[in-house]
C-alpha positions as CSV (number, residue, x, y, z in Angstrom):
1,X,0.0,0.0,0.0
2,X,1.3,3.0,-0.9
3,X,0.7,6.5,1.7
4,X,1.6,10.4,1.2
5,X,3.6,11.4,4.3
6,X,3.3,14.8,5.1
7,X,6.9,16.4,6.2
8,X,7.0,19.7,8.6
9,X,10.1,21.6,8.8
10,X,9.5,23.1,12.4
11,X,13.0,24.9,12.8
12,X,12.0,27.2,9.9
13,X,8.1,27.1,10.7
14,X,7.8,26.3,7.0
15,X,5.9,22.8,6.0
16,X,7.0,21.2,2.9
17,X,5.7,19.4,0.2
18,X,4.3,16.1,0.0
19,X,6.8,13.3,0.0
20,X,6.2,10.3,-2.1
21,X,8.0,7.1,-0.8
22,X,9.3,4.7,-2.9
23,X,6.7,1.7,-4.5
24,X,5.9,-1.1,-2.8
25,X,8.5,-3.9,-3.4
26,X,6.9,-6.0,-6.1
27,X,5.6,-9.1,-4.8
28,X,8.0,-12.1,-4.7
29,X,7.5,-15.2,-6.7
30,X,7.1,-18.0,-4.8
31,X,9.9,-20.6,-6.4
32,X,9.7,-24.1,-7.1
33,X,11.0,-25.9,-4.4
34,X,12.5,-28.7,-6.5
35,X,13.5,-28.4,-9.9
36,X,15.7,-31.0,-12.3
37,X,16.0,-30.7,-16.2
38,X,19.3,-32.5,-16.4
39,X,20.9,-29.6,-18.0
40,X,24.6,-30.0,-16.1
41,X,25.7,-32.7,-18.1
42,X,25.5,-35.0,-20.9
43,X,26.6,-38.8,-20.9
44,X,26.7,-41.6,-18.0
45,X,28.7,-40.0,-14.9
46,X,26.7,-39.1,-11.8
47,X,27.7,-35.8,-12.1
48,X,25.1,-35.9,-16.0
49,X,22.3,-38.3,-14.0
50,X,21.5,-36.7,-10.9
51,X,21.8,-33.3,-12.6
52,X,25.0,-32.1,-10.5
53,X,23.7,-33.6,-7.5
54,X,20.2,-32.1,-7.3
55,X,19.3,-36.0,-6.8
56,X,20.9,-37.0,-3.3
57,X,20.1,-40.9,-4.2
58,X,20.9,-42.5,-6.6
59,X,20.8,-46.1,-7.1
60,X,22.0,-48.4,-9.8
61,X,21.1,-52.7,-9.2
62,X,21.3,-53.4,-13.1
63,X,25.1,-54.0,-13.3
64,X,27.1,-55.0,-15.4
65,X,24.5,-52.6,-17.1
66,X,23.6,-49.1,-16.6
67,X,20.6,-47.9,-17.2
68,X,20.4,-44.2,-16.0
69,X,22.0,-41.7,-19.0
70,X,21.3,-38.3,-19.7
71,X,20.6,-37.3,-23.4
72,X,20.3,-34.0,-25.0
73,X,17.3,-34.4,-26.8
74,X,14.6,-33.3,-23.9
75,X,11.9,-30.6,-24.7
76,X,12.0,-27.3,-25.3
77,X,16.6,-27.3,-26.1
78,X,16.8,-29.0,-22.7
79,X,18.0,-32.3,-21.7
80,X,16.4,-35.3,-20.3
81,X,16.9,-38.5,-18.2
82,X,17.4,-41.8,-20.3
83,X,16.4,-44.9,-18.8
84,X,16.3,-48.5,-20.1
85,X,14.7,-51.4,-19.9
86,X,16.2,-53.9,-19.0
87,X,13.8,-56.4,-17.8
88,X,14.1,-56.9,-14.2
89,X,17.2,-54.6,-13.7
90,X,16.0,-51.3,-11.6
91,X,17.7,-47.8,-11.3
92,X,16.2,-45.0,-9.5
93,X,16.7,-41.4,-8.7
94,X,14.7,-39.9,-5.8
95,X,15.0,-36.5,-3.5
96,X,13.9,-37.3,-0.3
97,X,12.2,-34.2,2.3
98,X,11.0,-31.8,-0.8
99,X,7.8,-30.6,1.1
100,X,7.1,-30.6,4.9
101,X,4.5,-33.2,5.9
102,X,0.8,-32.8,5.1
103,X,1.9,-29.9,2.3
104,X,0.0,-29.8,-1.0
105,X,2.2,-29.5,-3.9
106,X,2.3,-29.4,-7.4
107,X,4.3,-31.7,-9.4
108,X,5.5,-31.4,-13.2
109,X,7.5,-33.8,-15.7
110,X,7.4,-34.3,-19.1
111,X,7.5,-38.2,-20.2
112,X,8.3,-39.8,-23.8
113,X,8.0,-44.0,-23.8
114,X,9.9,-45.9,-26.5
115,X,9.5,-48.9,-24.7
116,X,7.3,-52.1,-25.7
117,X,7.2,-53.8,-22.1
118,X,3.8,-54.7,-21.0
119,X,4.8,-55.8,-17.4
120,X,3.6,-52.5,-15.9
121,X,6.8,-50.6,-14.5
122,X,6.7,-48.0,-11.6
123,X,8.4,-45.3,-12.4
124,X,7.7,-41.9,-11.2
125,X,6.5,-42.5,-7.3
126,X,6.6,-40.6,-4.2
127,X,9.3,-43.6,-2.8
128,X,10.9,-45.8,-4.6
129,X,10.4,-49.0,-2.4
130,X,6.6,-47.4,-0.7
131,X,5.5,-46.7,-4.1
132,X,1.8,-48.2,-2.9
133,X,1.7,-44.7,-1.1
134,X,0.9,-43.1,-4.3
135,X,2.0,-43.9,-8.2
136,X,2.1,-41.0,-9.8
137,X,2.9,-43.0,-13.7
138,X,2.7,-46.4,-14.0
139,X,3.2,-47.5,-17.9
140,X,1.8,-50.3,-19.4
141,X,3.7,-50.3,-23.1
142,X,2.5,-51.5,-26.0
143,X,4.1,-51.9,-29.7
144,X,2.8,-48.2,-30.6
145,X,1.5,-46.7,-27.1
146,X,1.2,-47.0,-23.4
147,X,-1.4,-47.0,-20.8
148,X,-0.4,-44.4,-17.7
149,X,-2.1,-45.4,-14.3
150,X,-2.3,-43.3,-11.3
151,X,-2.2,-45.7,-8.2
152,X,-3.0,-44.9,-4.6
153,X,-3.3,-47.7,-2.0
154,X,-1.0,-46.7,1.2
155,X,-3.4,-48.5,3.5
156,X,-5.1,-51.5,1.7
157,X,-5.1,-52.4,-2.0
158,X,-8.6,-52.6,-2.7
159,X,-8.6,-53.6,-6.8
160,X,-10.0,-51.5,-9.3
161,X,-10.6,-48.4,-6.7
162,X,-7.0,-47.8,-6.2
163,X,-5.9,-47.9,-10.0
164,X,-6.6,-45.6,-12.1
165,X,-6.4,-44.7,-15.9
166,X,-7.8,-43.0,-18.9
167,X,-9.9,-44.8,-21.9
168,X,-7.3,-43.9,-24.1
169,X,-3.4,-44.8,-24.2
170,X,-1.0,-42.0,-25.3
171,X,1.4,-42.8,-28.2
172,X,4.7,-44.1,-28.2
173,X,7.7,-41.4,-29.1
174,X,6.0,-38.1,-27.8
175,X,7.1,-35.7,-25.4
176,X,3.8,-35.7,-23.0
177,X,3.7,-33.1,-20.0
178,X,2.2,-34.7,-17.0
179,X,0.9,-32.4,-13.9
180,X,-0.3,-33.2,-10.8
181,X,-1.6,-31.3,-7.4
182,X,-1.5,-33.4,-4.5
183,X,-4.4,-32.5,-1.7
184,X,-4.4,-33.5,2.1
185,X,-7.4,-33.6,3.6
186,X,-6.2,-34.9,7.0
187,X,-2.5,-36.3,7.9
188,X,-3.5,-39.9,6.2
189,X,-5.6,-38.7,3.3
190,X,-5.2,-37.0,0.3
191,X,-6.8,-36.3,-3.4
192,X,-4.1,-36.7,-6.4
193,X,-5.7,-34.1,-9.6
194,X,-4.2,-34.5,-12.9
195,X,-3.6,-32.9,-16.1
196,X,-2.1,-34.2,-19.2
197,X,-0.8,-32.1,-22.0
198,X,0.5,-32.9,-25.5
199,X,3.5,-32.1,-27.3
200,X,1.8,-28.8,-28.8
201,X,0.8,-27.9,-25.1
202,X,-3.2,-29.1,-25.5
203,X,-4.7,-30.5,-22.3
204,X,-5.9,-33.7,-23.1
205,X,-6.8,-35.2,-20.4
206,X,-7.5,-34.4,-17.0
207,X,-9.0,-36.0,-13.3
208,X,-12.6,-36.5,-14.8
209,X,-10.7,-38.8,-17.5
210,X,-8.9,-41.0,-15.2
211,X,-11.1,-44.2,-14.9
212,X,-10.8,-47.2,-11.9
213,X,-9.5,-50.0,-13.1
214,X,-12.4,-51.9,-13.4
215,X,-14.5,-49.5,-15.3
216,X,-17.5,-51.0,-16.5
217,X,-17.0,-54.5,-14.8
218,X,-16.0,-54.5,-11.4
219,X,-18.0,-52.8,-9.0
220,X,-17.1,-50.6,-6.4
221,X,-19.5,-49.1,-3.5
222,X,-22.4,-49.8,-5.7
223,X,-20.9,-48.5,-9.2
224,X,-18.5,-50.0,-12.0
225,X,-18.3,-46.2,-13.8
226,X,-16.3,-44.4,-11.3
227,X,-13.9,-41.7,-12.4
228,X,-11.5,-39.7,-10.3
229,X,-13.7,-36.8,-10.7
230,X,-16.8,-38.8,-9.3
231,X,-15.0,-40.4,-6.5
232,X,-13.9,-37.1,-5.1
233,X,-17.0,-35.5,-5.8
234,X,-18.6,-38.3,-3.6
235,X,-16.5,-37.5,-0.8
236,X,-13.8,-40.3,-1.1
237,X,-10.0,-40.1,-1.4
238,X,-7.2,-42.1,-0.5
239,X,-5.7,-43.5,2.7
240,X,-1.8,-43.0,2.7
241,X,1.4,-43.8,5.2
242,X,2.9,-40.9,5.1
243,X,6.2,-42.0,7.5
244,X,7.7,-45.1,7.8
245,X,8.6,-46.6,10.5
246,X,11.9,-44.7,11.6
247,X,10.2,-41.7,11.4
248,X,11.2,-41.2,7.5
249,X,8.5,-39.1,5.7
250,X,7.5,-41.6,2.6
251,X,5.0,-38.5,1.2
252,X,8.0,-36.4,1.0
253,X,9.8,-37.5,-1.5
254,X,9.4,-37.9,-5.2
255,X,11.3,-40.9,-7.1
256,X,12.0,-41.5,-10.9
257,X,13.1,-44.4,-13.1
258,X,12.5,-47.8,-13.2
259,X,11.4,-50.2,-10.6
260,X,12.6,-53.7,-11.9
261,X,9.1,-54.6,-12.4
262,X,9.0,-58.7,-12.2
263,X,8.0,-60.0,-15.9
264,X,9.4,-57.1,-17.4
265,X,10.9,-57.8,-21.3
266,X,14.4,-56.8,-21.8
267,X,13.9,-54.7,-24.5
268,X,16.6,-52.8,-24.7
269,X,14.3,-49.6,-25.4
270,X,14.5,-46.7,-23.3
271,X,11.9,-44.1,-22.0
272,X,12.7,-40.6,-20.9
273,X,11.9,-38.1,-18.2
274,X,12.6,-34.0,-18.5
275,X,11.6,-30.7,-16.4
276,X,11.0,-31.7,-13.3
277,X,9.7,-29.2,-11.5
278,X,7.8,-29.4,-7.8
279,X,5.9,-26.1,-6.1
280,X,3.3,-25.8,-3.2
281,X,2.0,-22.2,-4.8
282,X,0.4,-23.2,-8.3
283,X,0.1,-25.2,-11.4
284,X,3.9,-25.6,-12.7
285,X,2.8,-25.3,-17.0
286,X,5.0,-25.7,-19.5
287,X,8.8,-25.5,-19.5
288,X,10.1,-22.1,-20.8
289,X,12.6,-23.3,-23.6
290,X,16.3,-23.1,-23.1
């Protein structure tokens, strides 16, 4: 708020003129409070994959192989995170403590799929080994697409409720920009929106798109047409852990790569994560180009 300030010269019994202060400081932008786009390096080193340290943890159980690289063909002139499949070798990055407990956030990352595995691998969680706390992209790869599921089942796996997906499966060798705003409602619950966008920037899909996994066959509470949108809107969500049991704070931390999912194919294919970005102030959009 800006104010005149009225200044009165007494020694000389004269009052002078209005004084303008200075504006207001502008207001501050809140930051992200996490942000990766692998831009430090190129290549295989740690110094490339966890993007000059901005990923504390980083774990490699695929030797003699390694699957974690960092290319620079990401979006937008930046680089990106390769990672391969190797059937049921696993690799993970993850920064642990990103948001104090029971804080919404927002979390961004863009996603391209090369890979033709169909075993389902976990891949961008909120803990590597707890990833039952929430999934935020499962992929289910096919020869020319793959299915992404959202999975949330912290406190029991109830089928079909806890997984969820969208009628359609996005196509293989696309840059797709996936968004999601985490909600606590109390210290063990939480909502999970989501937004999808293409590789022109269109929203294509969003929380009203994302069906249960048993959509049209198995029923839940009564209905076999839930969406996410419906299940909120009838006052549900989902039960989380949010610390394990040495007091660690599961919710806290976001995780990328590849699980080792059991079944998987060694392909030898790769999929690819860019622009990572996490905020607890708004919706992250798109990356600005480099």
């Amino acid at each position: 708020m800006r104010r005149w300030v009225w200044v009165c010269l007494v020694a000389s019994a004269a009052c002078g003129s209005p004084v303008v202060p200075p504006p207001d400081d502008p207001p501050v932008a809140v930051a992200a409070v996490f942000s990766s786009t692998w831009d430090t390096a190129a290549g295989l080193s740690q110094e490339a994959v966890t993007d000059g340290g901005k990923w504390p943890n980083y774990w490699e159980f695929s030797a003699p192989i390694q699957l974690l690289s960092v290319v620079p063909s990401g979006p937008n002139g930046h680089h990106a995170l390769q990672v391969l499949q190797r059937g049921e070798r696993s690799a993970n990055l993850q920064i642990n403590d990103v948001v104090p407990p029971t804080t919404d956030f927002y979390l961004r990352f863009y996603f391209r799929n090369d890979d033709t595995s169909g075993a389902g691998d976990h891949i961008a969680t909120v803990d590597y080994r707890n990833y039952q706390n929430l999934t935020f992209l499962r992929k289910v790869a096919g020869l020319t697409d793959f299915q992404p599921n959202v999975s949330a089942y912290g406190c029991a796996d109830i089928y079909s409720i806890a997984h969820w997906r969208p009628a359609r499966p996005l196509q293989n060798g696309r840059w797709w920009r996936f968004e999601y705003h985490v909600t606590y409602l109390d210290p063990t619950h939480i909502r999970v929106e989501v937004r999808v966008y293409d590789d022109a920037d269109v929203l294509i899909l969003q929380t009203g798109d994302f069906r249960h996994a048993g959509f049209g066959s198995t029923p839940w509470s009564g209905r076999s047409d839930w969406t996410l949108a419906s299940y909120y809107a009838a006052g549900h969500s989902f039960c989380v852990q949010p610390l394990g049991p040495n007091g660690e704070h599961w919710m806290g931390r976001l995780a990328v790569g590849n699980n080792g999912q059991r079944f998987a194919a060694d392909t030898g294919l790769a999929w690819y994560f860019a622009g990572v970005e996490i905020r607890t102030d708004k919706w992250p959009g798109p990356l600005v180009a480099k």
